[in-house]
Phi, psi and omega in degrees: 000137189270181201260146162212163200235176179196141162269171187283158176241078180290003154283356180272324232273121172248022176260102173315325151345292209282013213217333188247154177301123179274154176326321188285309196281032162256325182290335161322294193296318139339289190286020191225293207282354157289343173280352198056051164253144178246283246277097195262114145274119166273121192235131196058092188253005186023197206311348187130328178264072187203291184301335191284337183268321165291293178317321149340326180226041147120342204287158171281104187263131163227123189254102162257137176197161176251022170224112189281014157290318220279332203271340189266336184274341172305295175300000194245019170234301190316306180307320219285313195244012180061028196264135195264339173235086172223116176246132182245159166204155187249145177172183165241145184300337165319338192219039218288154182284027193213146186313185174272171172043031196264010178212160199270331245194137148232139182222099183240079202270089175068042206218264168340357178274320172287069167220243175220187172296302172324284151350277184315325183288320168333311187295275160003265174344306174299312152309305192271350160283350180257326195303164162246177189290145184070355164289163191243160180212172206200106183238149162237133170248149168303135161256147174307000193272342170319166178273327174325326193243334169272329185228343154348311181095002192282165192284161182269146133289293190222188174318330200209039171196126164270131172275086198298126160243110180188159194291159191107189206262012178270345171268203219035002183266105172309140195231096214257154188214132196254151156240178181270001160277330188281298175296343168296338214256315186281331176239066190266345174290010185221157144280097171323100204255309215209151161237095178247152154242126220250134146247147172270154197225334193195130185230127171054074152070353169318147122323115172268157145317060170062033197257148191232161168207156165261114173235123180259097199262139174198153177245135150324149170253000000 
């Protein structure tokens, strides 16, 4: 089965959630500017906050995303805010536009998940190629323990990927999902610094459905 990837349909989108830095990427940002890493991939960055908050404090940002709403609304908060080193590009991840070894950092937040199993290994592959040695990357994954993927009901792609159908801007979107062996098996060519597995319980004040992530700190070796 070939791999496949879809962006959110951020004209859909009503949560102001997606506009604020989530809690982990300040400890991040701490913890990379004590490494002295400059080079920031925001990878799959949606509207942006995440590349506005490392530019803000000096790092060199390459903003990706496959949904040119998201990339356009991004560069129009960058001009806005004069920030001269935020570079955006539209593409899919699967394919990154960029040399080997071009960042020190990666931040890939709830994002690497739309794709399939095939796709996530791609992805994976794509990771460890720009990073550089001794870089770090900071990922969330789905965990199977969600309800989304055990009692939803959404149609199966493959073993370990659902297609959501529902209103908003995630549906038609494959949503690939882990354990904790599918994830040993996928970065096993990296060194695991943090493993966590998180339930959301309430989001901007929501009730959720059962949602579980794996958020994941690792270095290149």
């Amino acid at each position: 089965m070939s791999d496949i990837s879809k962006p959110w349909d951020w004209s859909k989108n009503t949560q102001e959630y997606w506009n604020e830095p989530s809690a982990e990427s300040y400890y991040l940002l701490q913890r990379w500017k004590d490494k002295k890493f400059s080079r920031f991939l925001d990878l799959g960055c949606g509207l942006g906050r995440h590349s506005l908050l490392f530019a803000n404090k000096g790092f060199q940002v390459n903003s990706f995303d496959l949904s040119s709403t998201a990339i356009n609304e991004l560069e129009t908060h960058r001009n806005k805010l004069g920030l001269q080193n935020i570079v955006c590009s539209i593409g899919d991840m699967r394919q990154l536009p960029y040399p080997d070894t071009s960042f020190d950092c990666l931040l890939a937040y709830h994002v690497i998940s739309h794709t399939n199993t095939q796709g996530i290994k791609t992805i994976i592959n794509e990771i460890d190629r720009v990073l550089t040695s001794k870089g770090e990357f900071y990922l969330t994954l789905c965990s199977k323990k969600a309800w989304s993927f055990q009692e939803a009901g959404y149609p199966k792609h493959d073993d370990n990927t659902v297609i959501k159908i529902e209103d908003g801007p995630e549906n038609g979107i494959p949503h690939f999902y882990s354990d904790e062996d599918t994830i040993k098996e996928l970065l096993t060519r990296f060194k695991l610094i943090t493993v966590k597995l998180v339930q959301d319980i309430f989001v901007n004040g929501s009730p959720l459905h059962n949602s579980w992530h794996y958020f994941i700190l690792g270095q290149k070796e």
